[in-house]
mmCIF entry with sequence, helices, sheets and N, C-alpha, C, O atoms, coordinates in Angstrom:
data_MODEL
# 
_entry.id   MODEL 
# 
_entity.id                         1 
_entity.type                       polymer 
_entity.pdbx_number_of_molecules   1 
# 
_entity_poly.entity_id                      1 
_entity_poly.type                           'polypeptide(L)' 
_entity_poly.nstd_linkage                   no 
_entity_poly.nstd_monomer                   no 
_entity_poly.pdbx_seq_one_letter_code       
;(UNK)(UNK)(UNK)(UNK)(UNK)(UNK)(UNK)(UNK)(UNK)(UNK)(UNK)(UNK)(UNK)(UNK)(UNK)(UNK)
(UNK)(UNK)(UNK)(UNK)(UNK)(UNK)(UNK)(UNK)(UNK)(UNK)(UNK)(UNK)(UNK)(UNK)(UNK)(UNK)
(UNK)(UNK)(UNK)(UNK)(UNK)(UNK)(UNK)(UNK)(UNK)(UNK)(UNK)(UNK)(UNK)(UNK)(UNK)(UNK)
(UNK)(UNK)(UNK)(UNK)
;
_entity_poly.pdbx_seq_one_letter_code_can   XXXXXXXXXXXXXXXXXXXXXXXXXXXXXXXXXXXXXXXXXXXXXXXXXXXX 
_entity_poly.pdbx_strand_id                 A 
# 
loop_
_entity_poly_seq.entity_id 
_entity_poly_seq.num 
_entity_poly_seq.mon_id 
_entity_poly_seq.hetero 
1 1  UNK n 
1 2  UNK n 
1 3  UNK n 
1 4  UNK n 
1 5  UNK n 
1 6  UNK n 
1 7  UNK n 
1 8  UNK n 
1 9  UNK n 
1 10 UNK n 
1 11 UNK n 
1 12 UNK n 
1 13 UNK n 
1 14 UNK n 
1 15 UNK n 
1 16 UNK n 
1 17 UNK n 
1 18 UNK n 
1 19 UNK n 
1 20 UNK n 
1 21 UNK n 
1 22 UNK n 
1 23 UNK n 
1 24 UNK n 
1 25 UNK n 
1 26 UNK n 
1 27 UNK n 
1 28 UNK n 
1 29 UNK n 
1 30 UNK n 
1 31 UNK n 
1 32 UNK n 
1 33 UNK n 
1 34 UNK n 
1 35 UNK n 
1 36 UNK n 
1 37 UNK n 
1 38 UNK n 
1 39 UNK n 
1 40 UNK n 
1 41 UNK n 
1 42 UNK n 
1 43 UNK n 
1 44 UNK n 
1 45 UNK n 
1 46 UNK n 
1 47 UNK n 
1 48 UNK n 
1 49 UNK n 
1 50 UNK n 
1 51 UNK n 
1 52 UNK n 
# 
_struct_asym.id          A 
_struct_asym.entity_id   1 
# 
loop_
_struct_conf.conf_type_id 
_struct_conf.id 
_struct_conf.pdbx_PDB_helix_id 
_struct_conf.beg_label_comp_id 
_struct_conf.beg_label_asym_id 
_struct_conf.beg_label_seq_id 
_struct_conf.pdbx_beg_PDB_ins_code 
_struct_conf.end_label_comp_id 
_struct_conf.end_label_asym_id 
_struct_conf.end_label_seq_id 
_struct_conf.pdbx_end_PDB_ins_code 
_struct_conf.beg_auth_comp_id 
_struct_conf.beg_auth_asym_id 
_struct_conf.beg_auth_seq_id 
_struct_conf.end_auth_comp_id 
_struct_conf.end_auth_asym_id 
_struct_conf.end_auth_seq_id 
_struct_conf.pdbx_PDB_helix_class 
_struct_conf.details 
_struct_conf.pdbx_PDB_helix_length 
HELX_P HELX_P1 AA1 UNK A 7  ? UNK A 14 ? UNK A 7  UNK A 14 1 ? 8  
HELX_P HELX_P2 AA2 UNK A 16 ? UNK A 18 ? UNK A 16 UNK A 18 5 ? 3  
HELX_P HELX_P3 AA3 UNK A 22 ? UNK A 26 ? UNK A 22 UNK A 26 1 ? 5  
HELX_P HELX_P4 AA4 UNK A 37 ? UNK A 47 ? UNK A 37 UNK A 47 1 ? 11 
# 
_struct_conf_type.id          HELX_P 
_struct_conf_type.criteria    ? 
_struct_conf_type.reference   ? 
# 
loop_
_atom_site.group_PDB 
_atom_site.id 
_atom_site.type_symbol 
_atom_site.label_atom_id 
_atom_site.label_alt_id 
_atom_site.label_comp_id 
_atom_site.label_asym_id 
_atom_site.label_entity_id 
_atom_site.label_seq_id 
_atom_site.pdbx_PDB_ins_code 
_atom_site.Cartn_x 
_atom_site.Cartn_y 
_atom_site.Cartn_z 
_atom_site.occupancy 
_atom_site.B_iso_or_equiv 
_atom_site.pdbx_formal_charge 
_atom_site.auth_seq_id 
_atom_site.auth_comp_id 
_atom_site.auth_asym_id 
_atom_site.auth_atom_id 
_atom_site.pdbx_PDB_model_num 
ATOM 1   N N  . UNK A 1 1  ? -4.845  31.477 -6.590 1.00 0.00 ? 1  UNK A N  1 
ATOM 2   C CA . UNK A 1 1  ? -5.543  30.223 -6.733 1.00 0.00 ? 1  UNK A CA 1 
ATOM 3   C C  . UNK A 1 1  ? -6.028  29.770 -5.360 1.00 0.00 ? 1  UNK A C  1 
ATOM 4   O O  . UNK A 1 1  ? -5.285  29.754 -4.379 1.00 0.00 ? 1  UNK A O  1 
ATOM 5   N N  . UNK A 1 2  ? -7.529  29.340 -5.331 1.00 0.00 ? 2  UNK A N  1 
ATOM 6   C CA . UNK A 1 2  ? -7.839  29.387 -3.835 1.00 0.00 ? 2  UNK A CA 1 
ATOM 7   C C  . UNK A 1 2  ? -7.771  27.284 -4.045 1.00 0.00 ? 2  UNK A C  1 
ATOM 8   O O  . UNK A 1 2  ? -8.110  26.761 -5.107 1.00 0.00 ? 2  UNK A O  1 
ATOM 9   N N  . UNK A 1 3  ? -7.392  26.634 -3.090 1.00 0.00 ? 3  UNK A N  1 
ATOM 10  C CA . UNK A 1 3  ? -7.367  25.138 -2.688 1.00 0.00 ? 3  UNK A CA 1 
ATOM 11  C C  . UNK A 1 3  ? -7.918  25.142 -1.549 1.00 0.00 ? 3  UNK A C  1 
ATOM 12  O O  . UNK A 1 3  ? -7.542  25.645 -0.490 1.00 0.00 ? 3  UNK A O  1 
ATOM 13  N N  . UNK A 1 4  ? -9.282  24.270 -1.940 1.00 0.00 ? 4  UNK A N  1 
ATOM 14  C CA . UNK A 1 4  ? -10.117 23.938 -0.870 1.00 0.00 ? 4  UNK A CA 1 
ATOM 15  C C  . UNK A 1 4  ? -9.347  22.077 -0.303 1.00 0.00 ? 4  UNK A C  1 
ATOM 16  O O  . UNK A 1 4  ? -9.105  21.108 -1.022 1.00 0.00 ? 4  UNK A O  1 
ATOM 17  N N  . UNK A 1 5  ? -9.125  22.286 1.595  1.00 0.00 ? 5  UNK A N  1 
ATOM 18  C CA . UNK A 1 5  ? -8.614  21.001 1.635  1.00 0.00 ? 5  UNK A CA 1 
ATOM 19  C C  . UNK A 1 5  ? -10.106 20.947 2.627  1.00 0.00 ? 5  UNK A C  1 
ATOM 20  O O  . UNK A 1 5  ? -10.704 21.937 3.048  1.00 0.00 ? 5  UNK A O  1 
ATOM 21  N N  . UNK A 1 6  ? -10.471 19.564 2.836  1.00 0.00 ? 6  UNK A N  1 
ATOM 22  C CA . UNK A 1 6  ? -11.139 19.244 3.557  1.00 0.00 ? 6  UNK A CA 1 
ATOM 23  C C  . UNK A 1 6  ? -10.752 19.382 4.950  1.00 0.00 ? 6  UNK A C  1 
ATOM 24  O O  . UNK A 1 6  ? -9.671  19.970 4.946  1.00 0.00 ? 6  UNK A O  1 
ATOM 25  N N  . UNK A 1 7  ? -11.141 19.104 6.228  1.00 0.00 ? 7  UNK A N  1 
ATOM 26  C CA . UNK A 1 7  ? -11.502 19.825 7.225  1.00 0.00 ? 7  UNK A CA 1 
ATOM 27  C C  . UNK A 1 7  ? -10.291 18.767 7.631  1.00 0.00 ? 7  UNK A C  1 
ATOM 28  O O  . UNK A 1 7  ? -9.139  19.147 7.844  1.00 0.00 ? 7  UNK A O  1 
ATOM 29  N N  . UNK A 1 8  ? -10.717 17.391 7.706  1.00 0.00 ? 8  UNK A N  1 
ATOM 30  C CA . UNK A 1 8  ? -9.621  16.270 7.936  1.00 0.00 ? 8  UNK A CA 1 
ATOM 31  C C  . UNK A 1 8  ? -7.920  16.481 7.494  1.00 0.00 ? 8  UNK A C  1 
ATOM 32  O O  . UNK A 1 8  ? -6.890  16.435 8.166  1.00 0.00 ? 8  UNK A O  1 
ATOM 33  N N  . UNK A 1 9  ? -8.205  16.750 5.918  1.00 0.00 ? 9  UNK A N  1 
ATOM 34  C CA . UNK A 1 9  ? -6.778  17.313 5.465  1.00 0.00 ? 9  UNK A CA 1 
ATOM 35  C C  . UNK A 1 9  ? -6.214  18.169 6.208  1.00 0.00 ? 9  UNK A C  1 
ATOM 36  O O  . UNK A 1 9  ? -5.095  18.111 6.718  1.00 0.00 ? 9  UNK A O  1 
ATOM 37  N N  . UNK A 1 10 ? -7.058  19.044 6.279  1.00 0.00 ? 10 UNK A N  1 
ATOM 38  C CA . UNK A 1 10 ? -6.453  20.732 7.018  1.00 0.00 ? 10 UNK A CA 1 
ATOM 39  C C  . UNK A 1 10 ? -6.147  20.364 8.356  1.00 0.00 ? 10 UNK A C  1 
ATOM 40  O O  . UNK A 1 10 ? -5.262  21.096 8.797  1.00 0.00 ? 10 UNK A O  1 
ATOM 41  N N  . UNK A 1 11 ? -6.674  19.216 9.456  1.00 0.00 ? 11 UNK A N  1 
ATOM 42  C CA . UNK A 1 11 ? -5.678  18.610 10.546 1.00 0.00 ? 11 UNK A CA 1 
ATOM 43  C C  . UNK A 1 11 ? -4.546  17.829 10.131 1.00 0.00 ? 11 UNK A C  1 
ATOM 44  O O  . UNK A 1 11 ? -3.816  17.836 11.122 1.00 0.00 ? 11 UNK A O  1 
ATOM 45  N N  . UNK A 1 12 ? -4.066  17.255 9.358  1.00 0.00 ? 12 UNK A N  1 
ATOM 46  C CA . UNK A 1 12 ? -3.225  16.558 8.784  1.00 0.00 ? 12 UNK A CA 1 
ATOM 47  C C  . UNK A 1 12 ? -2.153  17.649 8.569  1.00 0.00 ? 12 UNK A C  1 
ATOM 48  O O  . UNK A 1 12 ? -1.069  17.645 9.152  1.00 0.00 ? 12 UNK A O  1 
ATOM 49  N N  . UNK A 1 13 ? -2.456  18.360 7.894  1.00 0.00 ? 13 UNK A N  1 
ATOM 50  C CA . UNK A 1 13 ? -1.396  18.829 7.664  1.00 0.00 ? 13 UNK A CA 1 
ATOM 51  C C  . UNK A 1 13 ? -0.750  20.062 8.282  1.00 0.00 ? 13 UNK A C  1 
ATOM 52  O O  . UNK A 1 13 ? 0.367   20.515 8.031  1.00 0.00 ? 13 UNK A O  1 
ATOM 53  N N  . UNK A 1 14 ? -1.870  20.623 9.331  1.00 0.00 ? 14 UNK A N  1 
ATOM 54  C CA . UNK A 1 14 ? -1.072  20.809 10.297 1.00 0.00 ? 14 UNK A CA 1 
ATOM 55  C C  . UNK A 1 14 ? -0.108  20.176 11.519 1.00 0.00 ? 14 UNK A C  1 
ATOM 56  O O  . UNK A 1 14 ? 0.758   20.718 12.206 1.00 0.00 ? 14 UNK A O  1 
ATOM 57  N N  . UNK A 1 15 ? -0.636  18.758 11.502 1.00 0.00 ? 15 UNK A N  1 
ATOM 58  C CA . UNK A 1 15 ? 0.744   17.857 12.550 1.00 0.00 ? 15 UNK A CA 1 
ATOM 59  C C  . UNK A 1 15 ? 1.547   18.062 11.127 1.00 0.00 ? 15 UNK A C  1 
ATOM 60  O O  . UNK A 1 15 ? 2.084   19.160 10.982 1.00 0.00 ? 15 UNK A O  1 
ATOM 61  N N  . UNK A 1 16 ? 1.651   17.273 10.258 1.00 0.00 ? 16 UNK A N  1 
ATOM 62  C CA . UNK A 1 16 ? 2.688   17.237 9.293  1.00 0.00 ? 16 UNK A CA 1 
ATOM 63  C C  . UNK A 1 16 ? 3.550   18.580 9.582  1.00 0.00 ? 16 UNK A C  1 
ATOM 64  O O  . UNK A 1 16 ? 4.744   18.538 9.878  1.00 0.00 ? 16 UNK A O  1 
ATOM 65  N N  . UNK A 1 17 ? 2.765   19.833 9.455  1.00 0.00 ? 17 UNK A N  1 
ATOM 66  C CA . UNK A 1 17 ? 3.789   20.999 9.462  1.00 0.00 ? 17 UNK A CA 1 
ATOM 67  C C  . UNK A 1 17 ? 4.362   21.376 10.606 1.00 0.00 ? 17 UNK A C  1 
ATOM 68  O O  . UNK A 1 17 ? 5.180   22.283 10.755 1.00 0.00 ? 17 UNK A O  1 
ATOM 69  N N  . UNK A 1 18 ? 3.789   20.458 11.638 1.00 0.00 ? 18 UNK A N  1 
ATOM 70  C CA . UNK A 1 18 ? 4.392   20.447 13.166 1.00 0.00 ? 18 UNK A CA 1 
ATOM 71  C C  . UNK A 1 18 ? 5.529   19.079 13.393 1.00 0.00 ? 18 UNK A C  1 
ATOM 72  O O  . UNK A 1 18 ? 5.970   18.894 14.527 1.00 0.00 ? 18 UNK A O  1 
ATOM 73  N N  . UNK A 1 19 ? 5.843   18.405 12.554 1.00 0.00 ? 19 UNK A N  1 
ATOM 74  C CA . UNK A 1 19 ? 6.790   17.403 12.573 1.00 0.00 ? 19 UNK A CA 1 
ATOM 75  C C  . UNK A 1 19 ? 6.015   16.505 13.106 1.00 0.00 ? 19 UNK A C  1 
ATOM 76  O O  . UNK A 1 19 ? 6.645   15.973 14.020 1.00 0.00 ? 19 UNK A O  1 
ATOM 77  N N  . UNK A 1 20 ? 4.792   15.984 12.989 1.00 0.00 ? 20 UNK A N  1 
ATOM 78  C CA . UNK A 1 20 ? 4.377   14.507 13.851 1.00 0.00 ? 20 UNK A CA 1 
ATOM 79  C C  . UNK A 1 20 ? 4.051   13.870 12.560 1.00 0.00 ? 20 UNK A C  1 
ATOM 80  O O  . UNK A 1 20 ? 3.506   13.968 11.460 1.00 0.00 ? 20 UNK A O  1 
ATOM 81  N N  . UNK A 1 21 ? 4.955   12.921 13.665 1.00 0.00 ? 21 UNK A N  1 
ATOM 82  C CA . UNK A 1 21 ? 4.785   11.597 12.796 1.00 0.00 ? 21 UNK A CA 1 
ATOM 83  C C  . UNK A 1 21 ? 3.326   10.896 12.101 1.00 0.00 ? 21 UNK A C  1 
ATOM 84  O O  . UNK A 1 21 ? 2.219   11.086 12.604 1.00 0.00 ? 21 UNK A O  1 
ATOM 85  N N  . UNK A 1 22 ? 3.547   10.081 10.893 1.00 0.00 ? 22 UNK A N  1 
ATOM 86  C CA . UNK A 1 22 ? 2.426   9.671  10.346 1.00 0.00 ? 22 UNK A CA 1 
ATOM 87  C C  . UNK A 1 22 ? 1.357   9.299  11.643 1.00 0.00 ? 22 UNK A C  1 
ATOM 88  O O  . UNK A 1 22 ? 0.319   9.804  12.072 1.00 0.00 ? 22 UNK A O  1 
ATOM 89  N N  . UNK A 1 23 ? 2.355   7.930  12.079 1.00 0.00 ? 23 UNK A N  1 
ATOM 90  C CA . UNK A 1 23 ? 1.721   6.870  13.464 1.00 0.00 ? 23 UNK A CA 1 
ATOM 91  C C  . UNK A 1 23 ? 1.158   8.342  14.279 1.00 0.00 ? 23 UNK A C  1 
ATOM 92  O O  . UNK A 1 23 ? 0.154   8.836  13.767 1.00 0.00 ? 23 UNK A O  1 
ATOM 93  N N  . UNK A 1 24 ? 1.519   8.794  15.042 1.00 0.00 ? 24 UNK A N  1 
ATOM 94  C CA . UNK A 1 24 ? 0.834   10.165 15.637 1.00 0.00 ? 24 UNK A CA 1 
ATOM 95  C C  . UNK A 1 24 ? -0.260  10.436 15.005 1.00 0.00 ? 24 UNK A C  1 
ATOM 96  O O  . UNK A 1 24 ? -1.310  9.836  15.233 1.00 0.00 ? 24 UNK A O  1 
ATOM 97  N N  . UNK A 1 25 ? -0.131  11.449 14.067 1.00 0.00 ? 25 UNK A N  1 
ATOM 98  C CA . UNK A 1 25 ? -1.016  11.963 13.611 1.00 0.00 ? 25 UNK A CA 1 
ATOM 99  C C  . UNK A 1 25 ? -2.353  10.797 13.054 1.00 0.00 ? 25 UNK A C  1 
ATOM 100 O O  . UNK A 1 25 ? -3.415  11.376 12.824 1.00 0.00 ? 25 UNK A O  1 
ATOM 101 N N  . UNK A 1 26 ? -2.360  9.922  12.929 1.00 0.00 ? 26 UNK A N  1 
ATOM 102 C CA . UNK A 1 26 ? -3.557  8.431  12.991 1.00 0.00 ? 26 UNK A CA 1 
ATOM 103 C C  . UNK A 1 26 ? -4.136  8.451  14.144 1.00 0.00 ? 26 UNK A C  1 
ATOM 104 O O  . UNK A 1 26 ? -5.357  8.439  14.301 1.00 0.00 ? 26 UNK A O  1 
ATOM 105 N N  . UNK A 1 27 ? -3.190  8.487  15.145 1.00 0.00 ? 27 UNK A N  1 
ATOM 106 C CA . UNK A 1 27 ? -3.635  7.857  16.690 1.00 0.00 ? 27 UNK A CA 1 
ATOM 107 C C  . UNK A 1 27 ? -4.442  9.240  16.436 1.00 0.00 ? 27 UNK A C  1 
ATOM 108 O O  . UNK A 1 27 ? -5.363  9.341  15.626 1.00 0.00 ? 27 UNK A O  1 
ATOM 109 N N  . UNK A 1 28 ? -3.983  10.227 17.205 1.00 0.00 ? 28 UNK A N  1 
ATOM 110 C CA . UNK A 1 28 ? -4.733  11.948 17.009 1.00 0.00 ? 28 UNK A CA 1 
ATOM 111 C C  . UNK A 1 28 ? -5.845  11.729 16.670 1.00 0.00 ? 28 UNK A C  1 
ATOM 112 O O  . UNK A 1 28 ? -6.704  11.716 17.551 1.00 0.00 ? 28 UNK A O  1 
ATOM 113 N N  . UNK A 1 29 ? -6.214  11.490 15.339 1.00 0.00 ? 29 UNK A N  1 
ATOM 114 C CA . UNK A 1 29 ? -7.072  11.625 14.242 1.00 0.00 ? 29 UNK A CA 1 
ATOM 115 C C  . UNK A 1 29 ? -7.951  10.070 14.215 1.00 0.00 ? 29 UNK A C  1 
ATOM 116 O O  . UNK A 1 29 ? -8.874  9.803  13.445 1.00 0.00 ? 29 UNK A O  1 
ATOM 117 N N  . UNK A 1 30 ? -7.454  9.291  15.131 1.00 0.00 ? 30 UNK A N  1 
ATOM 118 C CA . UNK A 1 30 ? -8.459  7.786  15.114 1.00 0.00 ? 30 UNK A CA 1 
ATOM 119 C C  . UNK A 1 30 ? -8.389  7.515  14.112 1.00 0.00 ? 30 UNK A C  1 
ATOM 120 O O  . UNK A 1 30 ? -9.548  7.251  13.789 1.00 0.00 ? 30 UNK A O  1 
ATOM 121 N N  . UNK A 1 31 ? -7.545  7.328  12.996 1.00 0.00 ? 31 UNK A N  1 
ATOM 122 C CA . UNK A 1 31 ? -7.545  6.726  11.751 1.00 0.00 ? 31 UNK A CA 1 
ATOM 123 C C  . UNK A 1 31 ? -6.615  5.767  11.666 1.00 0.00 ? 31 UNK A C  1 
ATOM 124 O O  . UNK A 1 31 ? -5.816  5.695  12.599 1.00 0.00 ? 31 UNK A O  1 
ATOM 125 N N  . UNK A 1 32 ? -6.521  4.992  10.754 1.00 0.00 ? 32 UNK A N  1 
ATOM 126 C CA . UNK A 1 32 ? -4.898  4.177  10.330 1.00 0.00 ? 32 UNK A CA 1 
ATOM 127 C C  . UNK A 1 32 ? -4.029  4.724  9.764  1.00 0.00 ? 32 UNK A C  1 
ATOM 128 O O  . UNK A 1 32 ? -4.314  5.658  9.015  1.00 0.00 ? 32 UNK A O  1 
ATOM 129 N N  . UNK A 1 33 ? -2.755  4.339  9.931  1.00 0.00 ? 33 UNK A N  1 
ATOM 130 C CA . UNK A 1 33 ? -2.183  5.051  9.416  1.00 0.00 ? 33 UNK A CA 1 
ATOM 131 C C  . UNK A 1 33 ? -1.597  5.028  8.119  1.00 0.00 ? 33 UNK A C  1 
ATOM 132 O O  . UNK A 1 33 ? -0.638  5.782  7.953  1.00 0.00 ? 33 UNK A O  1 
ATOM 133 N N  . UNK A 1 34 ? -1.940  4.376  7.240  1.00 0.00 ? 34 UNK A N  1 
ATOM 134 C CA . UNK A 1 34 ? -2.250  4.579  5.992  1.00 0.00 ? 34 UNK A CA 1 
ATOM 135 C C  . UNK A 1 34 ? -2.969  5.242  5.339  1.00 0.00 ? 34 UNK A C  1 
ATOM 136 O O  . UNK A 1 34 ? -2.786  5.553  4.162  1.00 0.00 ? 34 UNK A O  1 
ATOM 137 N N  . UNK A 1 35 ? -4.228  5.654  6.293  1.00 0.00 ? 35 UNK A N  1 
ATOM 138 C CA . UNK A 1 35 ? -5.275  6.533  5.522  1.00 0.00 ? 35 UNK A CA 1 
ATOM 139 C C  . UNK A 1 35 ? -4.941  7.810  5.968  1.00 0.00 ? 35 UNK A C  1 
ATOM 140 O O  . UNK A 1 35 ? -5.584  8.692  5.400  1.00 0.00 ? 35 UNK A O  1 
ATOM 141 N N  . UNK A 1 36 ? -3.967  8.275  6.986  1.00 0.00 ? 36 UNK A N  1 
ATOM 142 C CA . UNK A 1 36 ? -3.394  9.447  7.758  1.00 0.00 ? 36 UNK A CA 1 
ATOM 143 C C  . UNK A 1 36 ? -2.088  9.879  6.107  1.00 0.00 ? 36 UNK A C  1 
ATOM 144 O O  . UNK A 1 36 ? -1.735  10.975 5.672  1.00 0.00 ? 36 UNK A O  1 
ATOM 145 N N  . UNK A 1 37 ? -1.808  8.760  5.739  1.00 0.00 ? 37 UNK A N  1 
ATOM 146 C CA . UNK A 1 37 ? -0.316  9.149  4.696  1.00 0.00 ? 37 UNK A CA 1 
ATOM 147 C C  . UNK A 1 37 ? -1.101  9.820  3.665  1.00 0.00 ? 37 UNK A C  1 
ATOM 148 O O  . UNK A 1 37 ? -1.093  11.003 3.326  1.00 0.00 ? 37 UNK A O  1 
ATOM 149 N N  . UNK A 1 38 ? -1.942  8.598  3.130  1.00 0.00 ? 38 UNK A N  1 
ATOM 150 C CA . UNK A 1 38 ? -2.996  8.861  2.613  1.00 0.00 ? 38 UNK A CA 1 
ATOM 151 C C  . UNK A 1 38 ? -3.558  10.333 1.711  1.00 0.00 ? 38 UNK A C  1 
ATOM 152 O O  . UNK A 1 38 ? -3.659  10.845 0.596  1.00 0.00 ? 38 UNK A O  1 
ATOM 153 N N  . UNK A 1 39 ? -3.851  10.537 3.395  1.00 0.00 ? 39 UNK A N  1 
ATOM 154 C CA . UNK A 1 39 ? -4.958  12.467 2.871  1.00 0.00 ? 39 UNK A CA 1 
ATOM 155 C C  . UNK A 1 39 ? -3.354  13.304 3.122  1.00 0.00 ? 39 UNK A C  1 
ATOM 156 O O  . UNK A 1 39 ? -3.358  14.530 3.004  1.00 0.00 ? 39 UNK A O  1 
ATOM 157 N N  . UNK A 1 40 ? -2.196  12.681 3.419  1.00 0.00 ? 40 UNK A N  1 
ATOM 158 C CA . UNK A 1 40 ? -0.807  13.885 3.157  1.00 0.00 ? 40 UNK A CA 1 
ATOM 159 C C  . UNK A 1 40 ? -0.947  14.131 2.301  1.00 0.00 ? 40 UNK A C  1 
ATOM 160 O O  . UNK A 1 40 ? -1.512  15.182 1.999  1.00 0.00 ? 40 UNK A O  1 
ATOM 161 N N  . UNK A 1 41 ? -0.360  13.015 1.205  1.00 0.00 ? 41 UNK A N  1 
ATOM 162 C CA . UNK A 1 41 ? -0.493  12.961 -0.061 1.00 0.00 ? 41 UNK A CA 1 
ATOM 163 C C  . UNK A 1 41 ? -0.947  13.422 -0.674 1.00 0.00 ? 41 UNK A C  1 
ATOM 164 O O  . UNK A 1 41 ? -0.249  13.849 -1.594 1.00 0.00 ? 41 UNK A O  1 
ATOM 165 N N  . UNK A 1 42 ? -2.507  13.759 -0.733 1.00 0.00 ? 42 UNK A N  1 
ATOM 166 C CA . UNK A 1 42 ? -3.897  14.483 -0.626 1.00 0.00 ? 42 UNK A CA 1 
ATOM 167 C C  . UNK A 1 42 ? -3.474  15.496 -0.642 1.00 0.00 ? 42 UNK A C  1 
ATOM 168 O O  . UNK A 1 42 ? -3.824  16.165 -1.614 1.00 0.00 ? 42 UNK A O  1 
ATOM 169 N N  . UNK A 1 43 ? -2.900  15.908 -0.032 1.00 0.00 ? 43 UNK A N  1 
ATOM 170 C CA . UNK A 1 43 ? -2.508  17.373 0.807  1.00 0.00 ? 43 UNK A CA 1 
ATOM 171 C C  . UNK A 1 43 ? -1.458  18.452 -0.485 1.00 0.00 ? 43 UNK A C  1 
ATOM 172 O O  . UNK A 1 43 ? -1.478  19.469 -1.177 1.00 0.00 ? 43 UNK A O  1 
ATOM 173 N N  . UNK A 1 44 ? -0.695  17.329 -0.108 1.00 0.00 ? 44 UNK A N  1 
ATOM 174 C CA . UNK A 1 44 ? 0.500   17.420 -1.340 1.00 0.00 ? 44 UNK A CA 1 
ATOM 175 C C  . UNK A 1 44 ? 0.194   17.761 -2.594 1.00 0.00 ? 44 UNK A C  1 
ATOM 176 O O  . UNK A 1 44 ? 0.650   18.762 -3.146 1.00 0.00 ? 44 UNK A O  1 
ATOM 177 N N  . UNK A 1 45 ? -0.532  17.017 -3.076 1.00 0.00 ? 45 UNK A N  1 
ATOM 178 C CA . UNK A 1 45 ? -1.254  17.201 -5.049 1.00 0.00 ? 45 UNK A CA 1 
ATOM 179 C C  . UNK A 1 45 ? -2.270  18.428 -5.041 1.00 0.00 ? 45 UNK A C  1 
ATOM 180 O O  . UNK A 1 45 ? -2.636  19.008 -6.063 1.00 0.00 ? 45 UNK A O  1 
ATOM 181 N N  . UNK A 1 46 ? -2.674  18.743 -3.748 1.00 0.00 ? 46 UNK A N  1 
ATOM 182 C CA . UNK A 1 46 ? -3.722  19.376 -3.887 1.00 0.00 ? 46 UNK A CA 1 
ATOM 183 C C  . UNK A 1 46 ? -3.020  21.036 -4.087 1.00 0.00 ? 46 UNK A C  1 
ATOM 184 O O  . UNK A 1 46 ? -3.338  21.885 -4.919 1.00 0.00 ? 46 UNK A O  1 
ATOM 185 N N  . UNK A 1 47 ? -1.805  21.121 -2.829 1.00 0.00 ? 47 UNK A N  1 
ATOM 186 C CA . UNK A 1 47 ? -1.312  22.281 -2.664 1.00 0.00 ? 47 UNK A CA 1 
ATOM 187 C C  . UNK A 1 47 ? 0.056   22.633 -3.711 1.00 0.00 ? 47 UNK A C  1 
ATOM 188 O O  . UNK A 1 47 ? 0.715   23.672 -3.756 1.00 0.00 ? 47 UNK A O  1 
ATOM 189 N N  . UNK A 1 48 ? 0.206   21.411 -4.493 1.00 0.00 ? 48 UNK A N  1 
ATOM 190 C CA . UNK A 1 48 ? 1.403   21.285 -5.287 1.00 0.00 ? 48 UNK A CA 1 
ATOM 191 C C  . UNK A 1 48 ? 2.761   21.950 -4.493 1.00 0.00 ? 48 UNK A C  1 
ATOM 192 O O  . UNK A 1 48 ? 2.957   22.438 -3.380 1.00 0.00 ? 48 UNK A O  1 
ATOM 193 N N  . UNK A 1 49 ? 3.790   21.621 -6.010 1.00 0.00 ? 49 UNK A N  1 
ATOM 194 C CA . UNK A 1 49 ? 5.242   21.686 -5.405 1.00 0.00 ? 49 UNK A CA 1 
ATOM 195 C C  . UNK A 1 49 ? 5.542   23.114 -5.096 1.00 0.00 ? 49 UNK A C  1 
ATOM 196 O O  . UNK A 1 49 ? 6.587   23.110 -4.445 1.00 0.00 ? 49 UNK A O  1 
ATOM 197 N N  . UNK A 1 50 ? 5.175   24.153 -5.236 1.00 0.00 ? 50 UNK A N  1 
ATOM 198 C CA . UNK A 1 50 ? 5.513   25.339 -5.088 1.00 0.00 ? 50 UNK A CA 1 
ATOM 199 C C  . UNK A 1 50 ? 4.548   25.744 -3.362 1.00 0.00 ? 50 UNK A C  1 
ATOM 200 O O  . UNK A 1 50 ? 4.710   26.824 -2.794 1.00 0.00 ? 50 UNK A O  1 
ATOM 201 N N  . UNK A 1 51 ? 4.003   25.098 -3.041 1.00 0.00 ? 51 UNK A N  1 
ATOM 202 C CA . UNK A 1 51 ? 2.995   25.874 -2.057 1.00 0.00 ? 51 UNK A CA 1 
ATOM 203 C C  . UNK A 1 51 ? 3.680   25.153 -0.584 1.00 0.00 ? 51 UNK A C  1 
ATOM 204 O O  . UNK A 1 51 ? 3.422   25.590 0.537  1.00 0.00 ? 51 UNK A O  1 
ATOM 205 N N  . UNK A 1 52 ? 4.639   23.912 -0.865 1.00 0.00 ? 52 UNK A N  1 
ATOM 206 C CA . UNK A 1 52 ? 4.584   23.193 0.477  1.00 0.00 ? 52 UNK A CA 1 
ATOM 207 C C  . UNK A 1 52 ? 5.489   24.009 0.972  1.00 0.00 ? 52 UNK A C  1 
ATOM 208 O O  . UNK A 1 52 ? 5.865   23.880 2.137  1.00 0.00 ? 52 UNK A O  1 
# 
C-alpha cells in the first residue's frame, strides 16, 4: 500500500521519529503548535496502527 504524506507531514514526522518535541518541531517548521500536532495526527491516520 503506497501513503502519499505531504512534503510538510514528511518533516513532521521525521522530528517526531527523532524525539522533538511538538513546541520544537512548530518553531523548526514556523508553524503553531497546534497545527505541528495537528499534521502528527495526520501522520498517524494516514500511516495507521501497524506502520508507526
Amino acid at each position: 500500500m503506497t501513503v502519499l504524506l505531504t512534503e510538510t507531514e514528511l518533516k513532521v514526522a521525521e522530528l517526531a521519529a527523532d524525539a522533538t518535541a511538538i513546541e520544537a518541531i512548530a518553531e523548526k517548521l514556523g508553524i503553531a503548535a497546534g497545527d505541528a500536532a495537528g499534521l502528527l495526527e495526520t501522520v498517524y491516520r494516514k500511516l495507521g496502527p501497524g506502520e508507526r
